[in-house]
Structure formats: structure tokens, C-alpha cells
C-alpha positions as CSV (number, residue, x, y, z in Angstrom):
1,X,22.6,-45.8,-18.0
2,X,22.2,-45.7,-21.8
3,X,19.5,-43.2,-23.6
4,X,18.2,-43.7,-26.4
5,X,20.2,-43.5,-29.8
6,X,19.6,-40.4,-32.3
7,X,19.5,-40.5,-35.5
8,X,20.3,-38.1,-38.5
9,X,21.4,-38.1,-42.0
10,X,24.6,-36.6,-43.4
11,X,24.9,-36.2,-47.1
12,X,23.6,-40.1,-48.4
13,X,24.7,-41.5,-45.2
14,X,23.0,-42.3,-41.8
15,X,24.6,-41.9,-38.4
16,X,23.7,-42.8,-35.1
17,X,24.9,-41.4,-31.6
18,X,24.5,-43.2,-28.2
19,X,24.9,-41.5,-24.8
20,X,25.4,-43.5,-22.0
21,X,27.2,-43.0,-18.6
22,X,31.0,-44.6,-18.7
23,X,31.2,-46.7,-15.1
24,X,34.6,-46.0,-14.5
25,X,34.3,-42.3,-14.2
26,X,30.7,-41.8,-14.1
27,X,30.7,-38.7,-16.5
28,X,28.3,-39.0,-19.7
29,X,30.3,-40.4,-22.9
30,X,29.1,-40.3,-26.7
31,X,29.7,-43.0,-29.2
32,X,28.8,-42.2,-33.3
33,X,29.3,-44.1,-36.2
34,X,28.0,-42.8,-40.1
35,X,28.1,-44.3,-43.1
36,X,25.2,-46.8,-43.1
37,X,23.5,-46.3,-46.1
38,X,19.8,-46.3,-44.6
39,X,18.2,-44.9,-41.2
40,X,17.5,-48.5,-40.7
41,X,20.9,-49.9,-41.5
42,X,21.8,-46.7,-38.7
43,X,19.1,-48.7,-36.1
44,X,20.0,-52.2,-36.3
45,X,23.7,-50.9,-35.4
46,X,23.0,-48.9,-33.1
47,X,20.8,-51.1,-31.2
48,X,23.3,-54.0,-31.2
49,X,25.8,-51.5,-29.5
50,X,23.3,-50.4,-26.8
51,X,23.0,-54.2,-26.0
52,X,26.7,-54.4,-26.0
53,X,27.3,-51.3,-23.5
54,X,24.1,-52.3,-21.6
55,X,25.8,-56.3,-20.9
56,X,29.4,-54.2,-20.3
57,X,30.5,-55.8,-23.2
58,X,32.0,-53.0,-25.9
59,X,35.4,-53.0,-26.0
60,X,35.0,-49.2,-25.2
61,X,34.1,-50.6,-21.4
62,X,36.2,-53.6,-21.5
63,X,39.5,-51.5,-22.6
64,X,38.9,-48.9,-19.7
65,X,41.8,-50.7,-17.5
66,X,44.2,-50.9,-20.1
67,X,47.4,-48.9,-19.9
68,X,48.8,-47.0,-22.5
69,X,52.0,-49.1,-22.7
70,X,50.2,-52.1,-22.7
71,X,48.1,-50.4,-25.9
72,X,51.1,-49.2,-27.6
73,X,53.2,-52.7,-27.1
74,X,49.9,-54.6,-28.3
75,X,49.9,-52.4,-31.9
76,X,53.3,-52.9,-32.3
77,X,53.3,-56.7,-32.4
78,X,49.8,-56.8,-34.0
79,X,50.3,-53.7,-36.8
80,X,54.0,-53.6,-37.1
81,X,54.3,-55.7,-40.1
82,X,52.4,-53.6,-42.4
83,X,55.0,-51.0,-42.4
84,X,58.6,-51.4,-43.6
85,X,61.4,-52.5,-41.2
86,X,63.2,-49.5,-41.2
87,X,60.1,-48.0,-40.2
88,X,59.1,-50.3,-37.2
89,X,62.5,-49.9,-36.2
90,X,61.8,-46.0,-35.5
91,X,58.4,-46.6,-34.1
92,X,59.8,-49.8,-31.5
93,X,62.4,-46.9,-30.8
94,X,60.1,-44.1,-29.7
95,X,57.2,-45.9,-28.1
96,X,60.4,-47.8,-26.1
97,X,62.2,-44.9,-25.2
98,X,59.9,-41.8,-25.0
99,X,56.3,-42.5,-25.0
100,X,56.2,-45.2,-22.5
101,X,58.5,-43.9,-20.2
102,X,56.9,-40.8,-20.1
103,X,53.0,-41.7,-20.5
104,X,53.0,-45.5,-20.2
105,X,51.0,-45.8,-16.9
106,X,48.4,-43.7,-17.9
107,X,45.1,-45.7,-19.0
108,X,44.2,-45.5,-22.6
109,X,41.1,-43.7,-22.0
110,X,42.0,-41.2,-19.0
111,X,45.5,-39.5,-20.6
112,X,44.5,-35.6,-20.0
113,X,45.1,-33.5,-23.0
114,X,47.4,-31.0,-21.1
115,X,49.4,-33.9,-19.4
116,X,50.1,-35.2,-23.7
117,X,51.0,-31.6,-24.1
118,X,53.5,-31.5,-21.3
119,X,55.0,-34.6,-22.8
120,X,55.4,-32.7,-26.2
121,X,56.7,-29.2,-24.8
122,X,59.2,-31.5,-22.7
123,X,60.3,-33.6,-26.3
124,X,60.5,-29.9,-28.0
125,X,63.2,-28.9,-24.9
126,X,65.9,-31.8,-26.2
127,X,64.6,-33.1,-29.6
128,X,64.1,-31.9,-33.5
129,X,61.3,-30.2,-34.5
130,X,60.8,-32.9,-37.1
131,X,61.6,-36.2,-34.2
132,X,58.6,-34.5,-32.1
133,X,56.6,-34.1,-35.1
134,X,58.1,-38.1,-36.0
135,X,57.0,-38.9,-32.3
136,X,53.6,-37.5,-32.2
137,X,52.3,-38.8,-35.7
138,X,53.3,-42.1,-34.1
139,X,51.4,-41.1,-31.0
140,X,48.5,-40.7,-33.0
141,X,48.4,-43.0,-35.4
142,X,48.4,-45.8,-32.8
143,X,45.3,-43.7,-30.8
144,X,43.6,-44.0,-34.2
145,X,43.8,-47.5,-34.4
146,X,42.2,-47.6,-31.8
147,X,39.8,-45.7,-32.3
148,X,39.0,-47.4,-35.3
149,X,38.6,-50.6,-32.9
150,X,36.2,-49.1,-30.9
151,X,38.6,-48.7,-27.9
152,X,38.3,-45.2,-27.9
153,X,35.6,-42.7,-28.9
154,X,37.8,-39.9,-30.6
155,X,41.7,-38.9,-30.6
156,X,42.1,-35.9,-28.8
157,X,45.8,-35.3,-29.3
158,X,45.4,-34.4,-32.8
């Protein structure tokens, strides 16, 4: 069920927010977007979203099955070459050896916030202070990425 989008302006720029109910878990989710540069701008988006949600369509519904090593494996191949060798080296090292292992089977969408934070305090019991920090900028910069695509609605492990 989708209700209506609302409206509102934010400095200059419009945003719109949709509430619909996600299928998978049945609890009521909330997808925004700003920066349209008129209310109507704001509409026409917002009403080709709720068509999208309403024909099951968004990638926020399509991506509900997808598993967080499946995710993670998918913005490596697709992102790693914007980022120096060295670099996605480090990342294909800890997605490979502690993130998947540890949260892999979780889907994208339904990793708790205090299961992530088990995962940290456990990385904090035989790592660095600076590899955890390492690990979890990676963590999130990938969750971001997919926020940006519309996979997610927000990054709760900041």
C-alpha cells in the first residue's frame, strides 16, 4: 500500500517523501529524495516512483532477496576500478576475509544494527583500532553506494 507523497521545501530545493508498506516484512518504509529545483520537478518524481513501488518494480523491492555478499562482491567488480590497486587490494581483502564471513548471509536490507555492532566489537577483540576503523569505512562506503542506487533507503551503520 503506498500513501500519498508529501511535499516540502528545504532551502531552494524541493523534496518529496513516499510511505508505502515494504512486502517482505510488512512494516511501513519511507523513501525521500531533495534537490529538485521546483515542487513540480518534486511531483513528476515522485509520482514515477509510486508507479514503480506500486508495479514492484524499484530496485528497493527488487533488491530485498539480495545478500550482503552478493552486494559487496557485485561493487567490487563494478566500482573497484575507480580506486587505486593498492587500494582494491585492501578492500578485496577485507570484504573476503572479514565482512562476508561474518555478515555475508544477511540480506542487504534486513542486517540489524546491533548484529553490525557485534561484528565491530568482535574486529576491535583481534584487530587495530585503525584496520576496524579501515574495515568499517569500507562497510559503509559500499552501503552508500547503494544507497545512492536506490537499493537501500539510508545507512544505518554510520
Amino acid at each position: 500500500m503506498i500513501r500519498l507523497a508529501s511535499y516540502r521545501q528545504r532551502g531552494k530545493k524541493w523534496e518529496y517523501r513516499i510511505r508505502y508498506v515494504d512486502p517482505a516484512c510488512g512494516k511501513t518504509k519511507e523513501i525521500s529524495k531533495g534537490g529538485f529545483r521546483t515542487k513540480s520537478e518534486a511531483k513528476l518524481a515522485a509520482s514515477e516512483l509510486e508507479k514503480q513501488i506500486y508495479l514492484g518494480k524499484h530496485s528497493l523491492l527488487e533488491n530485498r532477496e539480495k545478500l550482503i555478499k552478493d552486494w559487496f562482491n557485485e561493487w567490487l567488480e563494478v566500482y573497484g576500478s575507480q580506486v587505486q590497486l593498492r587500494t582494491l587490494k585492501n578492500r578485496k581483502t577485507y570484504v573476503n576475509n572479514q565482512i562476508i564471513p561474518y555478515l555475508g548471509d544477511f540480506k542487504l536490507n534486513q542486517l540489524p544494527r546491533l548484529e553490525y555492532q557485534k561484528f565491530i566489537n568482535r574486529l576491535t577483540e583481534n584487530y587495530s583500532l585503525g584496520t576496524v576503523k579501515a574495515i568499517h569505512s569500507i562497510f559503509c562506503i559500499a552501503i552508500n553506494k547503494a544507497v545512492e542506487l536506490e537499493m537501500l533507503t539510508y545507512n544505518k551503520y554510520r
